[in-house]
SEKEVEX-304538 format. One record per atom (N, C-alpha, C): y, x, z. Coordinates in steps of 0.2 Angstrom, whole numbers, padded with zeros to 4 digits, always signed. Last residue first. Layout:
// residues N
YXZ
...
// end
This chain:
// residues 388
+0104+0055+0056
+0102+0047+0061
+0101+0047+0066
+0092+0055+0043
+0094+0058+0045
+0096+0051+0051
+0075+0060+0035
+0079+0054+0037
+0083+0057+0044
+0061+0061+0026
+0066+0064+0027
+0072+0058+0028
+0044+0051+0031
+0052+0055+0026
+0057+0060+0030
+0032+0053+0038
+0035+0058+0035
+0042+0060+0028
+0031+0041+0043
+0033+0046+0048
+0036+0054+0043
+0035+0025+0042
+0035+0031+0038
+0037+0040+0040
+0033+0019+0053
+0029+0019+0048
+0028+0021+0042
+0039+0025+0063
+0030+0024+0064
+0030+0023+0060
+0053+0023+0058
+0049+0031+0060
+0041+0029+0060
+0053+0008+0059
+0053+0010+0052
+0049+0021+0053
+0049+0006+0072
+0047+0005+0070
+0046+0007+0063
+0065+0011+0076
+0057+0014+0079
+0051+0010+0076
+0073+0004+0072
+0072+0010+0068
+0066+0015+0071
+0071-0008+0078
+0069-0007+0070
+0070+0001+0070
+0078-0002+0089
+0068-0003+0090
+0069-0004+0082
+0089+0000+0086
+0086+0007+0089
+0078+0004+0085
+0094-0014+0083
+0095-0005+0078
+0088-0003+0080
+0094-0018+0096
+0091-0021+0093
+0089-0016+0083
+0103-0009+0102
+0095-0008+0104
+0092-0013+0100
+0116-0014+0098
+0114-0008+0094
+0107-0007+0096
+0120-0029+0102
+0114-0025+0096
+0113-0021+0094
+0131-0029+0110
+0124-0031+0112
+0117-0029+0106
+0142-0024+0103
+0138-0022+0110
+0135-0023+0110
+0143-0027+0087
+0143-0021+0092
+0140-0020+0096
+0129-0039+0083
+0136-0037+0088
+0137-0031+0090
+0127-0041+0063
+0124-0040+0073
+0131-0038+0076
+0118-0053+0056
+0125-0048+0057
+0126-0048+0064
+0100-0048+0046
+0107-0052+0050
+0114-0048+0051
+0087-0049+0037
+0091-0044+0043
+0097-0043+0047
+0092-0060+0027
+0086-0054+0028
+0090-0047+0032
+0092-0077+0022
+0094-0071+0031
+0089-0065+0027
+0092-0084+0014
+0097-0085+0017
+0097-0081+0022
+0079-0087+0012
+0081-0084+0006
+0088-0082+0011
+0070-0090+0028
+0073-0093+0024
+0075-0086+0017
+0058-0086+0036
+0056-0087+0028
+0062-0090+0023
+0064-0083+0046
+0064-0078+0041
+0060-0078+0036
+0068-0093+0052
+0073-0092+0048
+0069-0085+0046
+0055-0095+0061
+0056-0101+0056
+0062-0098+0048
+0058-0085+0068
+0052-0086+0066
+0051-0091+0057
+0066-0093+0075
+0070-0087+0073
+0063-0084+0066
+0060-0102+0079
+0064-0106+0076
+0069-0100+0072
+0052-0097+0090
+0049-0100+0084
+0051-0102+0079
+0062-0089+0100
+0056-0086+0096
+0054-0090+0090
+0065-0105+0104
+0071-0099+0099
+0066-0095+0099
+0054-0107+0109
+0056-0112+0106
+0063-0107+0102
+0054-0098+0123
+0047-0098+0116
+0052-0101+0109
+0062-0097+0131
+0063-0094+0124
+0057-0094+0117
+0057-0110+0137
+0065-0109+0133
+0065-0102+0127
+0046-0104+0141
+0047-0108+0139
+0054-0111+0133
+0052-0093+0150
+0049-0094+0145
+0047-0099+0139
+0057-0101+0159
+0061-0097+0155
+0060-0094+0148
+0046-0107+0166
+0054-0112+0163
+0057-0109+0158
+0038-0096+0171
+0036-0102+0166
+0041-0104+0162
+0049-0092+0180
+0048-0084+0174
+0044-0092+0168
+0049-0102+0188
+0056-0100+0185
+0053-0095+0180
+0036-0101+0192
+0040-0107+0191
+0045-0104+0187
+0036-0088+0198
+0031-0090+0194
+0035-0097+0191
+0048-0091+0209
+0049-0087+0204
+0042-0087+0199
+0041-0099+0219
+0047-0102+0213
+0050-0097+0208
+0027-0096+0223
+0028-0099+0217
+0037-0101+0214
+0035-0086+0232
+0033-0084+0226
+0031-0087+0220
+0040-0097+0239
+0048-0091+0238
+0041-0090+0230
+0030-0105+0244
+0037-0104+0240
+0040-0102+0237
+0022-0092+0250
+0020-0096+0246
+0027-0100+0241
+0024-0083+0261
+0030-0082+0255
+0025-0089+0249
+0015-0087+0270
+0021-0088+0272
+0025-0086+0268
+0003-0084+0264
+0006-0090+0265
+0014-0091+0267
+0001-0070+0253
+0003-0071+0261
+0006-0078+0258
+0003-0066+0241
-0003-0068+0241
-0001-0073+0250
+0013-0056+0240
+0010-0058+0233
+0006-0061+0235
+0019-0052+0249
+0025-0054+0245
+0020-0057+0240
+0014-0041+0256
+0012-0048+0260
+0015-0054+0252
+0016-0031+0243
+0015-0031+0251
+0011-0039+0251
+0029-0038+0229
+0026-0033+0238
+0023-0035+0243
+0019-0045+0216
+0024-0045+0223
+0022-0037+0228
+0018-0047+0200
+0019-0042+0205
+0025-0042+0211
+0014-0056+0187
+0020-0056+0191
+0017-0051+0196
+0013-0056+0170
+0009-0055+0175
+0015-0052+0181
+0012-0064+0153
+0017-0063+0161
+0012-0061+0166
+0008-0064+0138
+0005-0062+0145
+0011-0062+0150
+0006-0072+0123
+0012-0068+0129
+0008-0069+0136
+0002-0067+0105
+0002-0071+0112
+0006-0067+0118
+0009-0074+0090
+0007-0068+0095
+0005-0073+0101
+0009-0075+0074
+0006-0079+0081
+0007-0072+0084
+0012-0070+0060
+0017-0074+0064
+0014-0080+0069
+0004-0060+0058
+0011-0058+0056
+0015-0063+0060
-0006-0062+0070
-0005-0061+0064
+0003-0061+0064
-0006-0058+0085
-0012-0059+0082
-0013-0059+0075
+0000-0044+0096
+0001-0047+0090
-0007-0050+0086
+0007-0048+0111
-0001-0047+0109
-0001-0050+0100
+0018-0046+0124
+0017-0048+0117
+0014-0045+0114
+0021-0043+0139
+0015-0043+0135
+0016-0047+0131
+0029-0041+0154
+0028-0045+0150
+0025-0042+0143
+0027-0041+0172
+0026-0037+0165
+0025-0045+0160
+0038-0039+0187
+0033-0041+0182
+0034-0040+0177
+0039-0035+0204
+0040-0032+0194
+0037-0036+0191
+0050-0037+0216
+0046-0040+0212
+0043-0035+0206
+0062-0036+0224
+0056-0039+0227
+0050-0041+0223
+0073-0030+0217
+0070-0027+0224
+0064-0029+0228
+0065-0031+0200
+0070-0033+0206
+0066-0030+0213
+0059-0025+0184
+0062-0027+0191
+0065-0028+0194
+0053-0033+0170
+0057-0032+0173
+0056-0030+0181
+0044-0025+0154
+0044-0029+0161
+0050-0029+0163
+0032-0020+0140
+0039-0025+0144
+0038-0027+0149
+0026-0014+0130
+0026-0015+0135
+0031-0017+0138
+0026-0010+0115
+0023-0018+0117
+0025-0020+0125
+0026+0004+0110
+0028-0004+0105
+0029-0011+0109
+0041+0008+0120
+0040+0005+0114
+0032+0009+0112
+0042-0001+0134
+0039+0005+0133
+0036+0003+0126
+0058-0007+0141
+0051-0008+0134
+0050-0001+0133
+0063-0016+0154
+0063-0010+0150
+0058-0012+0147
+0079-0019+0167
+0072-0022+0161
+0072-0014+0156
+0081-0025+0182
+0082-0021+0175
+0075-0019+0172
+0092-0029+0194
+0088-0031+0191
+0089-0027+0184
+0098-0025+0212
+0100-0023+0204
+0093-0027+0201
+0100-0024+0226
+0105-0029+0220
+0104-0026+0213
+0095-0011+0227
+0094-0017+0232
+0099-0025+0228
+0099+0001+0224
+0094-0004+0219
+0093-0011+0223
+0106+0007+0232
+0111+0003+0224
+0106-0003+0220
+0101+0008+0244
+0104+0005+0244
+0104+0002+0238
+0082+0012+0239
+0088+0016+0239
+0093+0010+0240
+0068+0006+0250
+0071+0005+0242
+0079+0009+0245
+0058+0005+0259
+0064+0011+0259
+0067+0013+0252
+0046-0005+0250
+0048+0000+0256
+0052+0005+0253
+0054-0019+0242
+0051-0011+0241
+0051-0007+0247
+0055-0036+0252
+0058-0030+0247
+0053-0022+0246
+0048-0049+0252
+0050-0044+0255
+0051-0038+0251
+0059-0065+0249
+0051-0062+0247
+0052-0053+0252
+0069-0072+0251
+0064-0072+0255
+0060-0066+0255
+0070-0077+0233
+0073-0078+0240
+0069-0077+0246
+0064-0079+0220
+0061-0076+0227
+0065-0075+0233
+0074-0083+0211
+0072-0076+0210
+0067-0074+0217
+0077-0095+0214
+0072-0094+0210
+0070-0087+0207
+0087-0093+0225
+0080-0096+0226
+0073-0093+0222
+0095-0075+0225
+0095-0086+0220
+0087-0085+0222
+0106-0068+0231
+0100-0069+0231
+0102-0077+0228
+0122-0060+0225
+0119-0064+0232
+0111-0065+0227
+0126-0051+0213
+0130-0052+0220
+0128-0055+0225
+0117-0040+0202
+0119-0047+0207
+0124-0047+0212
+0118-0030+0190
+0119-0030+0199
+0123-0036+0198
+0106-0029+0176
+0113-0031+0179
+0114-0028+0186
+0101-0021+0158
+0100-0025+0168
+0105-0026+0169
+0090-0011+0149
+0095-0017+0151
+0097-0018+0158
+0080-0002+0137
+0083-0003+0143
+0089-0009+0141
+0067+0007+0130
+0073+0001+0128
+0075+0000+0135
+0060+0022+0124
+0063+0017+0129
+0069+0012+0130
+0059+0032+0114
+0053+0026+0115
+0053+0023+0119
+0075+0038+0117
+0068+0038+0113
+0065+0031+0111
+0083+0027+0126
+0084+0033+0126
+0077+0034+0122
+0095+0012+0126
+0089+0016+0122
+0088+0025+0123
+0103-0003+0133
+0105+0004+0130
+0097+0006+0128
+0113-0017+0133
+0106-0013+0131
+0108-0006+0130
+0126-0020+0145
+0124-0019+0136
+0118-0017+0138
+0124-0029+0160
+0124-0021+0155
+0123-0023+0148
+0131-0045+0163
+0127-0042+0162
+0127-0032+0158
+0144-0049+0168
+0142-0043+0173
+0135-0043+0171
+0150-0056+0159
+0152-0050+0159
+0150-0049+0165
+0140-0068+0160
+0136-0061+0152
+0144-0057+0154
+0133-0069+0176
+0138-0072+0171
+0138-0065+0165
+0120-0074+0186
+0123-0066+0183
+0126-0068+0175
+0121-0087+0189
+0117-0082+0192
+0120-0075+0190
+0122-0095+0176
+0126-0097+0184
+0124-0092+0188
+0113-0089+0169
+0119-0087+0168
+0125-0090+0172
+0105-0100+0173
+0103-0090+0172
+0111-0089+0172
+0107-0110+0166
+0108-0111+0173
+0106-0103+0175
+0108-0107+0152
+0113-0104+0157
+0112-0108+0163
+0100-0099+0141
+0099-0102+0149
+0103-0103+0153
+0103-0099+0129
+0099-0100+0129
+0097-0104+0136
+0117-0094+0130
+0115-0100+0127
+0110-0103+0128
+0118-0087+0139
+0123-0091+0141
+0120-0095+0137
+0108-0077+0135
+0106-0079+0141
+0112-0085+0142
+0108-0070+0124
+0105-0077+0123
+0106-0080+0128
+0110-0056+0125
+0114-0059+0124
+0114-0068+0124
+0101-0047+0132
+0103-0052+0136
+0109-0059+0133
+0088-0040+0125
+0095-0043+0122
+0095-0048+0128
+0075-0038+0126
+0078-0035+0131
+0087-0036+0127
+0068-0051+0123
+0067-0048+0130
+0071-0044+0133
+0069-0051+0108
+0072-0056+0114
+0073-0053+0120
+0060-0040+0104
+0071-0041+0105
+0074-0046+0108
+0048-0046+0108
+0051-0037+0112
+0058-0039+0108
+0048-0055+0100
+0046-0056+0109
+0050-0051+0111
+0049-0052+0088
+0054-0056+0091
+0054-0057+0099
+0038-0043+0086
+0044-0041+0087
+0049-0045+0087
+0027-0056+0085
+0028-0051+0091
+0035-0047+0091
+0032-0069+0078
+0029-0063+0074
+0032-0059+0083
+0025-0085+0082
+0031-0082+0080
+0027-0073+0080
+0021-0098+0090
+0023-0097+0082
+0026-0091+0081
+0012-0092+0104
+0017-0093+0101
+0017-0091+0094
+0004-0094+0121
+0003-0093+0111
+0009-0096+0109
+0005-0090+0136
+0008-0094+0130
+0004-0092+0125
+0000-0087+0154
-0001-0086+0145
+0002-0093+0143
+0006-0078+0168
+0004-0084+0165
+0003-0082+0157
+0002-0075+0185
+0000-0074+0180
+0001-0080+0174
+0003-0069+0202
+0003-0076+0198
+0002-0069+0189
+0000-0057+0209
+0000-0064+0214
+0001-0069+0208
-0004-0039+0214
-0003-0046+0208
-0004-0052+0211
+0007-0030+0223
+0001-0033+0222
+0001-0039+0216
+0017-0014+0226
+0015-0021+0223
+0009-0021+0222
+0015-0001+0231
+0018-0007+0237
+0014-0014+0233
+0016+0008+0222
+0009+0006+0226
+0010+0001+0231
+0029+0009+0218
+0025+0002+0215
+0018+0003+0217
+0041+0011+0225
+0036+0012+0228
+0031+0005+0225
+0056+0015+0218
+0052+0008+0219
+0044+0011+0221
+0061+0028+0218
+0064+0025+0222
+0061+0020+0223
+0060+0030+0201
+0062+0033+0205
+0065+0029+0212
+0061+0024+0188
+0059+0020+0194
+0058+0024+0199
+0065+0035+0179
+0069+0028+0179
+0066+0022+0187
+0053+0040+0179
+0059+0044+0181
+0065+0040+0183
+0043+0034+0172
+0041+0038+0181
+0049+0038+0184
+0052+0033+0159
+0049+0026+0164
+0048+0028+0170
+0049+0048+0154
+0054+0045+0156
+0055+0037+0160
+0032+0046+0154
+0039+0051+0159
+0046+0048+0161
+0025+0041+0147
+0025+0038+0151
+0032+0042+0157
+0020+0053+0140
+0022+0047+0135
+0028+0041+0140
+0017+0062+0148
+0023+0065+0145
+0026+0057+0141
+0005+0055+0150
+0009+0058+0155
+0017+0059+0153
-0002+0058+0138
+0000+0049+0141
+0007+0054+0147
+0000+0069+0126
-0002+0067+0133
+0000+0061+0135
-0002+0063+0109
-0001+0068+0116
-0003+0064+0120
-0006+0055+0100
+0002+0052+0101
+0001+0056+0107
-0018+0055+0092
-0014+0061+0090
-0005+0058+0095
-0028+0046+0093
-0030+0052+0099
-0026+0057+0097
-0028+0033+0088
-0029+0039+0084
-0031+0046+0087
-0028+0027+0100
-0034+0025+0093
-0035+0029+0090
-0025+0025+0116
-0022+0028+0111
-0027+0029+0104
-0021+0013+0129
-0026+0019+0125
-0021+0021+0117
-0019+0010+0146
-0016+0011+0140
-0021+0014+0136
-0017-0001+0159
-0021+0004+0155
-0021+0005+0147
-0012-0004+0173
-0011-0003+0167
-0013+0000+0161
-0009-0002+0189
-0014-0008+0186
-0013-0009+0177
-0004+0013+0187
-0006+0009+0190
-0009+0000+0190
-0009+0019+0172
-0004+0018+0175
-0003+0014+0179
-0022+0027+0164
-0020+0022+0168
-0015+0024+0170
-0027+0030+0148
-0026+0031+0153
-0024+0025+0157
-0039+0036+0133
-0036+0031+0138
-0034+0035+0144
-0046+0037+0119
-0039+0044+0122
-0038+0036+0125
-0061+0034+0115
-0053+0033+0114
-0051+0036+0120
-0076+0037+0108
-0072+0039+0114
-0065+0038+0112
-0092+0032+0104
-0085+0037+0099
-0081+0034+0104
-0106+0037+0112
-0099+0033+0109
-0094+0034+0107
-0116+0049+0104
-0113+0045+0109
-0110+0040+0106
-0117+0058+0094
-0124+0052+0097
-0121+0049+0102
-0111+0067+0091
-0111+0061+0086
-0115+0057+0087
-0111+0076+0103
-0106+0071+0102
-0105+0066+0098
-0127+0079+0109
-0124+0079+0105
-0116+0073+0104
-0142+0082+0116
-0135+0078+0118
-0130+0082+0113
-0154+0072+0109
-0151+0078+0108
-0143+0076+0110
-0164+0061+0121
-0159+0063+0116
-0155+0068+0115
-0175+0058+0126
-0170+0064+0129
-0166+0066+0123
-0183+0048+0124
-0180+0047+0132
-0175+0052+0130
-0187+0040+0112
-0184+0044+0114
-0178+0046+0120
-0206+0032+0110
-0200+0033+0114
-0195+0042+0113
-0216+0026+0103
-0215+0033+0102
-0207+0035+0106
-0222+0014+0102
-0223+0019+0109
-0220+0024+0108
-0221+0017+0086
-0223+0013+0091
-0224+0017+0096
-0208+0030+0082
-0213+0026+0079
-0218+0021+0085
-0197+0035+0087
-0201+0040+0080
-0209+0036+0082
-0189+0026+0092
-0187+0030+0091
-0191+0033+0086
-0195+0015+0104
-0197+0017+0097
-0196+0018+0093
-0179+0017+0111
-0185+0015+0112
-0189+0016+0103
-0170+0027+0118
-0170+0027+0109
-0176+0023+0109
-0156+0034+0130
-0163+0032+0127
-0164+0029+0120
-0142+0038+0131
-0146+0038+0135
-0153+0038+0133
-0127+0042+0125
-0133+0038+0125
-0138+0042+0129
-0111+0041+0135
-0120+0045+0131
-0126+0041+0130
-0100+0034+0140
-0102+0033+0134
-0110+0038+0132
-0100+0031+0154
-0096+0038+0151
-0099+0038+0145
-0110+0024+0157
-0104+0020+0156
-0098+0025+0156
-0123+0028+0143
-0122+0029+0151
-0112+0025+0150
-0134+0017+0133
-0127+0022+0135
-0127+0022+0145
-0149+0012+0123
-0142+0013+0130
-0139+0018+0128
-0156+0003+0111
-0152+0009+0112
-0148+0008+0119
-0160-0010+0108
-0161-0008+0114
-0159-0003+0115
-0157-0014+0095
-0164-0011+0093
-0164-0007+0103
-0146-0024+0098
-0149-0026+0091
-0157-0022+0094
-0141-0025+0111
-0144-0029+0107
-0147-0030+0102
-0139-0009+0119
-0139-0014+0112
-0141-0017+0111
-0131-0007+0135
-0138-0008+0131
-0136-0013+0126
-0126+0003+0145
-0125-0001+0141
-0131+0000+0135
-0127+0004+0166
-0127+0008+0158
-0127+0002+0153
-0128-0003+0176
-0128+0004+0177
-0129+0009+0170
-0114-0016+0178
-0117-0013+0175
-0122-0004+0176
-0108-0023+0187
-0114-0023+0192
-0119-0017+0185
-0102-0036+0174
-0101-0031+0183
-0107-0027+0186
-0093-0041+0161
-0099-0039+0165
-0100-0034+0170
-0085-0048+0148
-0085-0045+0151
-0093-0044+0158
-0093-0050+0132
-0092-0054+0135
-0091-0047+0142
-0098-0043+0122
-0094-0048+0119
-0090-0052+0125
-0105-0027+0118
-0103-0031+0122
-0096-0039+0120
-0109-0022+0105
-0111-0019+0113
-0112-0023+0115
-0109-0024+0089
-0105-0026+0092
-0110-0026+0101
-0119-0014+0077
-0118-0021+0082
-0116-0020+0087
-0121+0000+0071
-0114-0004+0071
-0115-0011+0073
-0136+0006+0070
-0133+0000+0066
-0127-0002+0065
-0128+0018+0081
-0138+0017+0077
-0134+0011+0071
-0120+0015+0087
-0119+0021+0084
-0125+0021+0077
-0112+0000+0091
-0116+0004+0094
-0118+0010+0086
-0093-0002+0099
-0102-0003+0095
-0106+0001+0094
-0081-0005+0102
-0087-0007+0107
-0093-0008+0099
-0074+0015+0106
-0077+0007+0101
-0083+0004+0104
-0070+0014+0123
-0076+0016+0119
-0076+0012+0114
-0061+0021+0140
-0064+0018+0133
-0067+0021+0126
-0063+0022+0158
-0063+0026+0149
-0064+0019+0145
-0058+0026+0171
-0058+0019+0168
-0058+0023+0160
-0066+0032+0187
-0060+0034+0180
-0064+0028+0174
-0074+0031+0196
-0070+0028+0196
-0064+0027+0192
-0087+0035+0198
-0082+0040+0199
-0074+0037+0197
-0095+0028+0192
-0095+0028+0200
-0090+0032+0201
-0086+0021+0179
-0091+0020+0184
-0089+0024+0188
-0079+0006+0169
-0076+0011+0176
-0085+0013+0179
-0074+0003+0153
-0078+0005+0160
-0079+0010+0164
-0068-0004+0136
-0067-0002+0145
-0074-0005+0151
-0073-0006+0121
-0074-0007+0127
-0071-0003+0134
-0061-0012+0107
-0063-0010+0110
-0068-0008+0117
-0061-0019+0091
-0063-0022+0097
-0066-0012+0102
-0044-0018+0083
-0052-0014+0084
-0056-0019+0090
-0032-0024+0081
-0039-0025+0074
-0045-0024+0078
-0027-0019+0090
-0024-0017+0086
-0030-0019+0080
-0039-0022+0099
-0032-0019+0102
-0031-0018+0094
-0047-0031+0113
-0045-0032+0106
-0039-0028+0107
-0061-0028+0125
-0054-0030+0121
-0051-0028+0116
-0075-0030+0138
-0070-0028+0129
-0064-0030+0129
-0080-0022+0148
-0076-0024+0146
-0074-0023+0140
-0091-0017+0163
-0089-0015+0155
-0086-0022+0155
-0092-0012+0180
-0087-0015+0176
-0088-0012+0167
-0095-0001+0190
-0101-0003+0186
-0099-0011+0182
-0083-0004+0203
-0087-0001+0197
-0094-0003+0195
-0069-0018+0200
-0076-0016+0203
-0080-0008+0200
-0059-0021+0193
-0059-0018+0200
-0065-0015+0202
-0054-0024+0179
-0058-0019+0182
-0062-0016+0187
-0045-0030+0181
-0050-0033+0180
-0056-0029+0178
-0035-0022+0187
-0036-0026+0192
-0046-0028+0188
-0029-0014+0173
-0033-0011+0177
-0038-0016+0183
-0027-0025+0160
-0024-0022+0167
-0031-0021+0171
-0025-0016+0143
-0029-0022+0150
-0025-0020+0156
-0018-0010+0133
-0026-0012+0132
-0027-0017+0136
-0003-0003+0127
-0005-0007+0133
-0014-0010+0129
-0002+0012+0116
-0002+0006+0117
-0006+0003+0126
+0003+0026+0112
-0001+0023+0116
+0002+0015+0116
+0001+0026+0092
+0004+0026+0098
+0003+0023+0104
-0008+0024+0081
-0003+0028+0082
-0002+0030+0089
-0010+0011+0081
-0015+0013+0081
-0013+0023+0084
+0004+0003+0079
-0002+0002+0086
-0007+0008+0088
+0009+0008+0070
+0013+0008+0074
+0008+0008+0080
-0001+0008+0057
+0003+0016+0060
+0009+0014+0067
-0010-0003+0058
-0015+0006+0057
-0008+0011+0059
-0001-0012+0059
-0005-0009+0065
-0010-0004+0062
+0008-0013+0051
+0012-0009+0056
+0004-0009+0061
+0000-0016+0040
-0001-0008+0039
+0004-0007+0048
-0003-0028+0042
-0008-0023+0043
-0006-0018+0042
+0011-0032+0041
+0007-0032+0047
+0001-0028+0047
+0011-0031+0027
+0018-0028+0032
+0016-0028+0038
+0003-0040+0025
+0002-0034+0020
+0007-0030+0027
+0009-0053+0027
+0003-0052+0032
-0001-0042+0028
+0028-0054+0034
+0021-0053+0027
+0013-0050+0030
+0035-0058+0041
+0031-0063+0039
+0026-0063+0036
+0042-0049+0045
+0040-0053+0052
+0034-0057+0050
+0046-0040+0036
+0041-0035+0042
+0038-0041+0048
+0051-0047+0028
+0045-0047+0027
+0041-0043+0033
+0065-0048+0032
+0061-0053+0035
+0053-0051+0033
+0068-0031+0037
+0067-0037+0033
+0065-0043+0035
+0077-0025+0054
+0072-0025+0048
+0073-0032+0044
+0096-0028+0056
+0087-0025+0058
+0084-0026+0054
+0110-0018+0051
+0105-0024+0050
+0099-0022+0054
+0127-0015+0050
+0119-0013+0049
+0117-0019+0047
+0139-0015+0054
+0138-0016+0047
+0132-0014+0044
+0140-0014+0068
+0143-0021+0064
+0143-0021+0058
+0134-0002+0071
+0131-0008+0072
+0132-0014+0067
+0135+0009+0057
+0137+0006+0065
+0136+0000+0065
+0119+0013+0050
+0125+0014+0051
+0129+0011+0057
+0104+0015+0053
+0109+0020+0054
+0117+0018+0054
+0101+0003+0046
+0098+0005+0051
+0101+0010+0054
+0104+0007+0033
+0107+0001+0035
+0106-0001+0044
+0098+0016+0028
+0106+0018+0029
+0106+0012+0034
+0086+0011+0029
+0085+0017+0033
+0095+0017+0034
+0087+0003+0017
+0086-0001+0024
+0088+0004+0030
+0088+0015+0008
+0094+0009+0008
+0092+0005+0015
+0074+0020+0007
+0081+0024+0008
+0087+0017+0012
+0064+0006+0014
+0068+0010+0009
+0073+0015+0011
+0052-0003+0017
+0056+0003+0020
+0056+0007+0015
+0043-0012+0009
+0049-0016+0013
+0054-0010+0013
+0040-0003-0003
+0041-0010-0003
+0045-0011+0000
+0038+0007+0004
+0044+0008+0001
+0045+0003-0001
+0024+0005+0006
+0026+0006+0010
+0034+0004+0009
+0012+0003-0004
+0017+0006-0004
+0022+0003+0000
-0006+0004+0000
+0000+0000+0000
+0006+0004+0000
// end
C-alpha cells in the first residue's frame, strides 16, 4: 500500500505550520479501512502499546488471551511472578492455545495434537512425536520450538507489549510519565469501579477528545461550573506525551468529595487535576484522590471500544464508608462519558462529509491536537525526510 496516498509532503507542511493555518490528519485516516490496517502494522505494532491490566492476572498459574493490534496474543504469570507474553498459537500446526482465560494453569496444552508449553513459553512434550507410543518427552531446547515471545512489561496494574520487539526499553518508553507523577504514591491505589462503551467512532477521536479541554463549556458545562475554560491549562506535548490539567479551587461532590487523598502528596498537587496520553492509546487522569485510565481499543476504522478503570486510595476503593463519595465519581466519569460518546459519533459522522478534511484549529487549544497527527504521520512514515 502506498502510504503517500493519505501522508504527503503537503499534509506534513500542514501539520508543521502554525496552528491557525494547519490542519490534523485526513478524513481518510478515520474512515478508510486500508488507512487502518496499515496504522496497525506501523503505529500499534511498532510501539509499546497498553495489552491488559495486570489485576486479571492476579493469581499465578493465570493464561490469558488478548487482542492487540489484529494479533491474538497470550499473558501468563508463573511462579516467579513475571507476567510474559506469547502469540497465542501453537508452533506444530498454528491452532489457536487458548480462547478463554484460566487459573490454576501448570503449563499450556494444544488442542489440536496435545503439544505443552511451560508458562515461560517452552515446550515441554510431543505426544506421538516419532510414531505410536513413540513420545517426545525431551525436546531439543531450541528457540524455534517454543513460543514465539513478545517484548512485555508491567507498569503497575498495566501491561504493556511491544509486537515488533524494536520500540527499546519500556523503561525509557515509560520515563517521562515516572517523572511527571513524582509525588503520587500509586502503590497507594486500588481498583474499585470499571466501565465499557462501544462506540461509532474511529479511536483517534477518543485520544483528542480526552486531552482538548476545549469542549468542556460546550459539551459539559455543569464541568465547567467546576473549573471555568479560563482556569483550564492549554494542552501541552513533550515527545510521545500529551498533557493538560487545571488547579481547582474547592472540592465537587462528583469528583469524590471525601475520598482520602495520596500519602504525603506535595501541597501544589493537592488541588490540581491532569491528564495525560502515553502515545498511542494510554489515557488517564489524576486527582489528589484518584487515577483513572481511559482505553480506546481500536476495532475497525470506525468502532472502537472504551475502557474506564477508576483507581481509589487505600480504603478509598472498596471501604463502606467512602461508598458514596466513590460511586459518585464512577457516576460522573459514566455521565461524562456518555456526553462525549455522542460528539465522538457525530465528529465520526463529519468525516465522511466532502465538506471537512482536517479542520480550522485554535491557536491555544490545538496545537496538541498537531502534535498527535504528527505522531501518527512519523509511525507511519518513519523514513521520510521531514523537517518540524
Amino acid at each position: 500500500m502506498n502510504k503517500t496516498q493519505w501522508l504527503d509532503e503537503a499534509l506534513w507542511q500542514r501539520l508543521n505550520a502554525p496552528t491557525s493555518e494547519g490542519s490534523t490528519l485526513p478524513n481518510a485516516a478515520y474512515i478508510d479501512p486500508e488507512f487502518f490496517q496499515e496504522e496497525r502494522e506501523w503505529v500499534f505494532k511498532k510501539n509499546w502499546v497498553f495489552a491488559e491490566f495486570a489485576h486479571k492476572l492476579a493469581e499465578t498459574g493465570t493464561v490469558h488471551p488478548v487482542q492487540v493490534a489484529g494479533q491474538s496474543l497470550l499473558l501468563t504469570k508463573d511462579t516467579d511472578g513475571i507476567i510474559r507474553a506469547f502469540h497465542n498459537v501453537c508452533i506444530h500446526r498454528g491452532a489457536a492455545l487458548i480462547k478463554e482465560s484460566k487459573t490454576n494453569c501448570r503449563n499450556i496444552v494444544c488442542p489440536n495434537h496435545s503439544w505443552s508449553y511451560s508458562l515461560k513459553g517452552k515446550l515441554l512434550a510431543r505426544p506421538h512425536f516419532f510414531g505410536g507410543d513413540q513420545h517426545d518427552t525431551q525436546p531439543t531446547d531450541c528457540v524455534s520450538s517454543n513460543l514465539v515471545e513478545v517484548h512485555c512489561d508491567t507498569w503497575h496494574d498495566w501491561i504493556f507489549v511491544n509486537l515488533d520487539g524494536q520500540a527499546g526499553a519500556f523503561s525509557s518508553h515509560i520515563a517521562p510519565i515516572v517523572e511527571k507523577l513524582e509525588g503520587y504514591d500509586l502503590e497507594s491505589l486500588h481498583l474499585g469501579g470499571s466501565l465499557n462503551f462501544d462506540i461509532q467512532a474511529n479511536w483517534k477521536l477518543a485520544i483528542e477528545n480526552f486531552i482538548e479541554p476545549y469542549h468542556v463549556f460546550s459539551c459539559h458545562p455543569w464541568l465547567h461550573s467546576f473549573v471555568t475554560m479560563a482556569e483550564r491549562d492549554p494542552p501541552t506535548f513533550e515527545d510521545h506525551i500529551l498533557s493538560c490539567g487545571y488547579t481547582f479551587k474547592e472540592t465537587d461532590p462528583t469528583r469524590g468529595e471525601g475520598l482520602p487523598y495520596f500519602p504525603n502528596l506535595p501541597d501544589h498537587k493537592k488541588n490540581r487535576g491532569e491528564w495525560y496520553v502515553l502515545f498511542p492509546n494510554f489515557a488517564f487522569e489524576i486527582f489528589p484522590d484518584q487515577l483513572v485510565v481511559f482505553i480506546p481499543t481500536p476495532i475497525d476504522a470506525g468502532v472502537s471500544k472504551e475502557t474506564i478503570s477508576l483507581y481509589f486510595v487505600g480504603d478509598g476503593a472498596h471501604s463502606e464508608q467512602y461508598h458514596h463519595a466513590r460511586n459518585a465519581v464512577i457516576k460522573n466519569w459514566h455521565d461524562l462519558n456518555l456526553e462525549d460518546i455522542g460528539i465522538l459519533e457525530r465528529m465520526q459522522e463529519g468525516r465522511l462529509s466532502d465538506g471537512f478534511d482536517g479542520g480550522v484549529l485554535s491557536p491555544y487549544w490545538d496545537p496538541v491536537q498537531q502534535h498527535f497527527a504528527r505522531l501518527i504521520y512519523q509511525a507511519m512514515v518513519p523514513t521520510s525526510s521531514m523537517g518540524g
